[in-house]
ROGU-32655 format. One record per residue: residue in three letters; x, y, z of N, C-alpha, C, O in turn. Coordinates in steps of 0.2 Angstrom, whole numbers, plus 5000, padded with zeros to 4 digits. Layout:
<pts>
ALAXYZXYZXYZXYZ;...
</pts>
This chain:
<pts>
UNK505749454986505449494980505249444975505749424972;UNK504549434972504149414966503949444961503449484961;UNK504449434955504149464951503949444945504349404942;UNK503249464944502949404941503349384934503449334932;UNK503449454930503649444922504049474922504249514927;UNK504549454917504949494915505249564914505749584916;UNK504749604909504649674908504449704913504449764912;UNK504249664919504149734924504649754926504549804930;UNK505449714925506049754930506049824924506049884926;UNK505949814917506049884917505649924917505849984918;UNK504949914917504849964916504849994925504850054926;UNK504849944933505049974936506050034937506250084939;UNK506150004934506650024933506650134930506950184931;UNK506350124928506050184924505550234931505350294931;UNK505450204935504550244940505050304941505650314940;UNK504450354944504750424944504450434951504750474955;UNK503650394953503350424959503150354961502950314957;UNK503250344969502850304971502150304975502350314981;UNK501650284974501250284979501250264983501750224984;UNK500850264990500950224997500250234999499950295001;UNK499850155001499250155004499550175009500150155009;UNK499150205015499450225021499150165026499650145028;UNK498550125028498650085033498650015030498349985025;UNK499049975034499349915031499849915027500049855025;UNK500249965025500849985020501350015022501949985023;UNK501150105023501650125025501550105035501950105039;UNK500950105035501050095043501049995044500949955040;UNK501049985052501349905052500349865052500249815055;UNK499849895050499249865048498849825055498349795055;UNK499249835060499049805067498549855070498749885076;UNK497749875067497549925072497349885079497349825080;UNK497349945082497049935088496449995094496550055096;UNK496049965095495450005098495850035104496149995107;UNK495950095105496250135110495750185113495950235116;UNK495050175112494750215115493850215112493650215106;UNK493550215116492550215114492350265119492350265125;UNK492050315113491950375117491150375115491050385109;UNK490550375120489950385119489650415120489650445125;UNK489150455115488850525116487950525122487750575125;UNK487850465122487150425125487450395130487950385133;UNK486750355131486850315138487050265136487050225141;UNK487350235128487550165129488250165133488650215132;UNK488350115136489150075138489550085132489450115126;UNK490050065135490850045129490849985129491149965124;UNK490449935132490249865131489649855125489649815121;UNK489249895126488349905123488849915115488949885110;UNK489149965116489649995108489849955107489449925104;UNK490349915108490649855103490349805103490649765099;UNK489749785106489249765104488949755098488949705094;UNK488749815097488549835092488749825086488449795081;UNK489349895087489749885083490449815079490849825075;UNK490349755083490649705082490049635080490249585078;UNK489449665081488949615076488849645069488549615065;UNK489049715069488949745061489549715056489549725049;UNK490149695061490749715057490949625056491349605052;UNK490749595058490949515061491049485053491249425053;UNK490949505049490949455042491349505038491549495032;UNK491549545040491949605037492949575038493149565044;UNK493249565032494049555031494249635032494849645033;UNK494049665032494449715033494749715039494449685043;UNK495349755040495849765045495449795053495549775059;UNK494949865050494649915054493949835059493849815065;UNK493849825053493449775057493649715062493349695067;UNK494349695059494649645064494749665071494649635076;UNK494849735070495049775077494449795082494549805088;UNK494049785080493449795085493449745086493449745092;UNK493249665081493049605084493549595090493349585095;UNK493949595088494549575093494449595098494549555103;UNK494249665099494349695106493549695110493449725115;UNK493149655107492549655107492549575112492249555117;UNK492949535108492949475111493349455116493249405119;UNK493849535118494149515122493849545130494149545136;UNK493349585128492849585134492249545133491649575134;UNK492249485131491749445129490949475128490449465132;UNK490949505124490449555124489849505117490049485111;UNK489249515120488649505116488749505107488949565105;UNK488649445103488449475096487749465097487549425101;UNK487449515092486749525089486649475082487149455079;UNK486049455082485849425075485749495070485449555071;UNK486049485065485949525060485449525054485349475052;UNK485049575052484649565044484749615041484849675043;UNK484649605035484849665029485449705031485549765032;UNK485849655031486749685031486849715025486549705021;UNK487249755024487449815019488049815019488149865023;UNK488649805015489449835014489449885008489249875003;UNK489749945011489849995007490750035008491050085011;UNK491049985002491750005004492050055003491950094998;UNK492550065008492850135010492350175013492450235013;UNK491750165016491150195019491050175024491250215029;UNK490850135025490450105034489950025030490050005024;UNK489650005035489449955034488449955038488149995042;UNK488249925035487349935041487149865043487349805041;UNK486549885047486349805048485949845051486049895054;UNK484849785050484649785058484849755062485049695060;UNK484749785068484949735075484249745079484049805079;UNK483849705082483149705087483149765083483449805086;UNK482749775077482349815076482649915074482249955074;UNK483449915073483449965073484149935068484449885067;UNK484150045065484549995060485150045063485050105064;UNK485650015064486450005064486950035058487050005053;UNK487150095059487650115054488350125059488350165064;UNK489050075056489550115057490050105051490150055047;UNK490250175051490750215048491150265049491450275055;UNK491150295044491550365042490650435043490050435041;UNK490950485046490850545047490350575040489750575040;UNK490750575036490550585028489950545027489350575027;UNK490050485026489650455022488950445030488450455027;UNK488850445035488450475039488250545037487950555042;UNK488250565036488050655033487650635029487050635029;UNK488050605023487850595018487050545019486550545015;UNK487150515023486050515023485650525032485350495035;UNK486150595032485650635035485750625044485350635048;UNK486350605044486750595051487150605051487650575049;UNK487350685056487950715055487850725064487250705067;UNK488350755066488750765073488550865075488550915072;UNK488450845081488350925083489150945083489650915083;UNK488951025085489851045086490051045092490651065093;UNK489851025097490250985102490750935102491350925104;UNK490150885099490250795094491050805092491550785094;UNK490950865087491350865080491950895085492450905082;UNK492050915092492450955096492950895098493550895097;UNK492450865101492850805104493350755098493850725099;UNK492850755093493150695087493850725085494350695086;UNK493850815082494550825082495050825087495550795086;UNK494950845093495450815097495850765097496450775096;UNK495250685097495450645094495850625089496350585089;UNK495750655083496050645077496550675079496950645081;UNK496650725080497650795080498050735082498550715078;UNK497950695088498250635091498450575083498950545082;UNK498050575080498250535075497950475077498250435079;UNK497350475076496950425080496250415075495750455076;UNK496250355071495650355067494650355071494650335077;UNK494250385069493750365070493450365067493450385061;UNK492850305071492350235067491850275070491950305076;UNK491250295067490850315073490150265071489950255066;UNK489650255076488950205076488650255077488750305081;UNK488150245073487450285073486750235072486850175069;UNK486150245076485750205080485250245075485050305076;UNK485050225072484350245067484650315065485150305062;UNK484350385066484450425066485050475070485050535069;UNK485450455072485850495078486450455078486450395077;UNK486950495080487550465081487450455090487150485094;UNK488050385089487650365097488550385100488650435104;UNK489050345098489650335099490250355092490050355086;UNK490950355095491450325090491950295092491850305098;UNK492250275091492650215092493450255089493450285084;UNK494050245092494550275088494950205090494950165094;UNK495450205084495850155084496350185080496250215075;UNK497150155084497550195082498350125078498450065079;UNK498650165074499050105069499650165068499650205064;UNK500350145072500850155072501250155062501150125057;UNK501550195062502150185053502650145056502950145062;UNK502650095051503250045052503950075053504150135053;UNK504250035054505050075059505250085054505550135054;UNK505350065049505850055042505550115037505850125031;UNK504950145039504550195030505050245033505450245029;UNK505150285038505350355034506050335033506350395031;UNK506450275033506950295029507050265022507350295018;UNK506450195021506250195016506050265010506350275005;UNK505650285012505350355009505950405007506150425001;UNK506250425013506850445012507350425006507550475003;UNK507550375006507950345002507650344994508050354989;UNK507150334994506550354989506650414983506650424977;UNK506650464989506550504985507150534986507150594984;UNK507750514988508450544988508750504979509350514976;UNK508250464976508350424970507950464965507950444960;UNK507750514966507450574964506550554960506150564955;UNK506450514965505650494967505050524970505050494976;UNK504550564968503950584971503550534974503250484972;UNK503750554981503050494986502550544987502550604987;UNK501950494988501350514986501150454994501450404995;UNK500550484998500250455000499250455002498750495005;UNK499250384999498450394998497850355004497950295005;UNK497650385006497150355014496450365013496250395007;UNK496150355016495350345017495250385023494850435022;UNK495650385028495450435035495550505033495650525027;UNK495450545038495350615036495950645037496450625039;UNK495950715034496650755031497050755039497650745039;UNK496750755045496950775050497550705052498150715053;UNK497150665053497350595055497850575050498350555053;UNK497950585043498550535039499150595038499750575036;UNK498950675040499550725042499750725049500250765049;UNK499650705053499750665062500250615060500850625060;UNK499850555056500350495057500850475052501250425051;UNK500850535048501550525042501950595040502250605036;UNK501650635047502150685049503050675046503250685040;UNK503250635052503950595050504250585044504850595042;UNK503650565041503950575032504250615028504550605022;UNK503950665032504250755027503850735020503350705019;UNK504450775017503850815011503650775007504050755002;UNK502950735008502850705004501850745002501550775005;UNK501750714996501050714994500650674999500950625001;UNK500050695001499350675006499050685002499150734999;UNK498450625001498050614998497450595003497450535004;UNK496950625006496650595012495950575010495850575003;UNK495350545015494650535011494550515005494250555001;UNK494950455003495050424995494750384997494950365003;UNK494150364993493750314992494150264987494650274983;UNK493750204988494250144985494250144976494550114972;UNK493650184976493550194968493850244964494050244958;UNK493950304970494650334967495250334968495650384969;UNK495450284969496150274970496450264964496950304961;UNK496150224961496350234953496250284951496750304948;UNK495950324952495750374946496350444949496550494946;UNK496650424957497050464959497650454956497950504953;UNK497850394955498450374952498450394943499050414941;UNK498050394940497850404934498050494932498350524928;UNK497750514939498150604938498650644940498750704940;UNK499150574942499850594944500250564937500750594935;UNK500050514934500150494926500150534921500650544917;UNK499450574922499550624918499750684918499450724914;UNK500350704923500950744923501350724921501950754922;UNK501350664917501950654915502450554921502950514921;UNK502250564923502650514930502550444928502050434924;UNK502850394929503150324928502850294934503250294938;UNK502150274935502150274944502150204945501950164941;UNK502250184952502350114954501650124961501650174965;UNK501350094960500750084967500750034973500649974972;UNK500950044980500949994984500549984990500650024994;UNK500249944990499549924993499649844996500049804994;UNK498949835001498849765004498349735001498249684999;UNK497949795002497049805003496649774996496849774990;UNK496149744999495649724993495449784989495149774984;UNK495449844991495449904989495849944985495649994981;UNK496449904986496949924983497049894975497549924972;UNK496649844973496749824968496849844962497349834958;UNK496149884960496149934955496749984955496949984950;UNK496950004958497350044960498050024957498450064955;UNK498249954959498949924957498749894949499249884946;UNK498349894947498249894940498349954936498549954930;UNK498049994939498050064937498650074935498750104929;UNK499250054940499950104942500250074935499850064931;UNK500950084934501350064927501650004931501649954927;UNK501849994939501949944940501449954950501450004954;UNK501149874949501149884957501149824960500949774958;UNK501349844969501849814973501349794977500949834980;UNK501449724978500849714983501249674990501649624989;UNK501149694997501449665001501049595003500449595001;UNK501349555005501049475003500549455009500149415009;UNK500649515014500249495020499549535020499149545025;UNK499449545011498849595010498349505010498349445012;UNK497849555004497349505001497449464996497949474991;UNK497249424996497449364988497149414980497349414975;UNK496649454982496449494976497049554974497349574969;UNK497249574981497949624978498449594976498849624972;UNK498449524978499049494977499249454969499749444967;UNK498649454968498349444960498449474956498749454951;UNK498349544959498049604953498949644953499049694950;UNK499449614957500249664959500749614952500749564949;UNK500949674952501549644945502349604951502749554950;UNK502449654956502849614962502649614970502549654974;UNK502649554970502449554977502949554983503449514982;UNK502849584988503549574992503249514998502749535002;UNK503649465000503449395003503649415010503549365013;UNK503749465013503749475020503549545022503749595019;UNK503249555027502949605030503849675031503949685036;UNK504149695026504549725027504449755020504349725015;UNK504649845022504549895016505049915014505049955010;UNK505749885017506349915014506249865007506449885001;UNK506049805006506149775001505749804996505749784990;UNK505449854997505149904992505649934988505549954982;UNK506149954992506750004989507249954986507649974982;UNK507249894988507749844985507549824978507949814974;UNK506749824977506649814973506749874967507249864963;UNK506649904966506949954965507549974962507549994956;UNK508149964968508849964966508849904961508949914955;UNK508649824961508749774959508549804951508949794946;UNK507949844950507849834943508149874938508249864932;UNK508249954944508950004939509749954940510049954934;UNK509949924943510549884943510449814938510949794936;UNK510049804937509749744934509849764925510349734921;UNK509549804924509449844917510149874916510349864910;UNK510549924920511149944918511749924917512149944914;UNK511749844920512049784918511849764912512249764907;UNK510949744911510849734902511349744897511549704893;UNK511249824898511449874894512349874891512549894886;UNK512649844897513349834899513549794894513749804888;UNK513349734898513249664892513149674885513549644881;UNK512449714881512549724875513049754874513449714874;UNK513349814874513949854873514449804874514649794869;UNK514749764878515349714877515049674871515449664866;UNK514549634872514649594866514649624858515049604853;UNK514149674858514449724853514949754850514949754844;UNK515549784855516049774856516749744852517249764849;UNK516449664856516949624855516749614846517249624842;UNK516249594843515949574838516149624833516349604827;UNK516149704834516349744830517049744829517249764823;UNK517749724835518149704833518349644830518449664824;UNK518349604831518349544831518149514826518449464824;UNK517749524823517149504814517849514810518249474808;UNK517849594810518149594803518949584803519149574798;UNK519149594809519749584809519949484808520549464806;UNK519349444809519349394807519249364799519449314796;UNK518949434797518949404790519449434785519649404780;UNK519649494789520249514785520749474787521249514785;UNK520849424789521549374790521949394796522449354797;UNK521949454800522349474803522449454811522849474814;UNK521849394812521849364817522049314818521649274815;UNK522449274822522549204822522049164820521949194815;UNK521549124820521149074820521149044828520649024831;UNK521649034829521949014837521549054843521149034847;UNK521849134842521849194846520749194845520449164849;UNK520649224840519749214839519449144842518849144844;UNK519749104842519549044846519449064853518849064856;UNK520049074857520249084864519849184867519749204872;UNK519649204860519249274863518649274864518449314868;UNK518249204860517649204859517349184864516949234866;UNK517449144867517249124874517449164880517149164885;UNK518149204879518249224885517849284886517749314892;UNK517349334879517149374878516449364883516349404887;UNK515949294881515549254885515649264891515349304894;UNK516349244894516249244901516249314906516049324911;UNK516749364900516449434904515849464904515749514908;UNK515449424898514749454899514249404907513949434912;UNK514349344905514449304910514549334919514049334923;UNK515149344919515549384926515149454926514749454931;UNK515049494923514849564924513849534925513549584926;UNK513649504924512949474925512849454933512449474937;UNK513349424934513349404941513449454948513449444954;UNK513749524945513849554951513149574954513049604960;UNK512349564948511849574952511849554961511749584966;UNK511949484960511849434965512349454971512249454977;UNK512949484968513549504973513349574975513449584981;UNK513049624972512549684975512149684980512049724984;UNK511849614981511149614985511249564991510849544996;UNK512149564990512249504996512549545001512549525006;UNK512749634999513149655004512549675008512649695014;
</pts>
């Protein structure tokens, strides 16, 4: 656990809610293509084709999963022109002469390519399963989708659990649709879904859980994620994210494990209420000790031998941090 400055254990220490991107965060970020459903006569070869010459220059996680699965049926890349990135959207390109959109459902509507209710029959299916879709569209028409699917790490729902047994509101914010991040964080119980968050409103989601009143911590991998971790009062970047999240996070946790989310956590109310401790001892001793030294009724000997032993229980009671975090 890195924390960058000083002032963020308290004001972590204080959070009331936390947020949680959902893929790469609360889930283990390993997507995997588990299925290419075509509406046309192209292949499942011709689709990732396609679809892995649009996506080839793309860090995102969604794109890594197609290249991969694209390569490991050694399937054709196309030469690309007039590439297009549109985050939290889809991505475009011409390919021989036709122009290439993949994405999200939405943002295809959004210029004039949408799915029959057939289409839209099969994609939910898909989705109930908790299973993301990417879909290619070929100039005018959706041709195929692509579904790729990404497990919750072993360790969130007791993480989350434990969370909010600290009397902490989890909030959970995704990009996929309402169906797909209520599927895959089921497990979680009662927490806030935030679904179809574009990366521009993350912050701005964060921003209206604050103004309820809440101390919120935000925890993220994604290039996406960044505004968002600035946004928060405190935010938590896992290290296995991006260098821009990792930037923009007040702590970072150095290993792909979310329980260190919750230690951070205890570390900074445990942290702080020892502070607390230690002024009131030194306080304490000072408020006895001063005057009782000036009014004579002290040895000089005795005030010698308390002064220091006063240090050392501030001292000893400092160190049971280290002794907390060992069990």
């Amino acid at each position: 656990i890195l924390v960058k400055r000083g002032e963020v254990l308290e004001r972590l220490s204080k959070v009331t809610a936390y947020v949680f991107d959902k893929t790469g965060t609360l889930t283990d970020g390993d997507l995997t293509v588990v299925g290419v459903t075509s509406f046309n006569d192209l292949s499942e070869h011709q689709v990732l084709s396609l679809a892995a010459s649009v996506e080839q220059y793309s860090e995102h996680i969604i794109a890594t999963a197609i290249v991969d699965k694209a390569k490991h049926y050694h399937c054709e890349r196309y030469t690309l022109q007039n590439f297009q990135a549109f985050p939290g959207q889809g991505v475009s390109a011409v390919v021989n002469g036709d122009e290439i959109k993949l994405g999200t459902a939405e943002w295809l509507a959004a210029n004039d390519i949408t799915l029959s209710s057939s289409q839209l029959e099969q994609v939910s299916m898909t989705e109930e399963k908790g299973i993301s879709c990417v879909f290619l569209a070929r100039n005018t028409q959706i041709e195929a989708f692509i579904g790729l699917s990404d497990e919750l790490r072993t360790e969130a729902v007791d993480v989350v659990s434990q969370l909010k047994q600290l009397g902490n509101n989890i909030t959970v914010l995704s990009g996929d649709r309402q169906i797909v991040v209520d599927s895959v964080t089921r497990s979680l119980g009662d927490v806030k879904r935030f679904a179809e968050v574009l990366p521009a409103e993350k912050s701005a989601a964060i921003k209206t859980i604050q103004s309820e009143g809440a101390v919120v911590a935000m925890v993220g991998d994604g290039v996406n994620d960044a505004p968002a971790l600035i946004q928060a009062d405190v935010g938590i970047a896992m290290a296995s994210g991006t260098d821009v999240s990792i930037e923009s996070a007040d702590v970072v946790i150095s290993h792909q494990d979310l329980s260190k989310v919750l230690e951070a956590s205890l570390l900074a109310k445990t942290t702080l209420r020892i502070i607390r401790q230690n002024i009131v001892l030194s306080i304490t001793y000072n408020v006895i000790m001063v005057p009782l030294a000036m009014l004579a009724w002290v040895n000089p000997l005795i005030a010698a031998i308390t002064m220091p032993i006063s240090s050392l229980l501030v001292i000893g009671n400092a160190s049971r941090i280290a002794r907390y975090f060992k069990k």
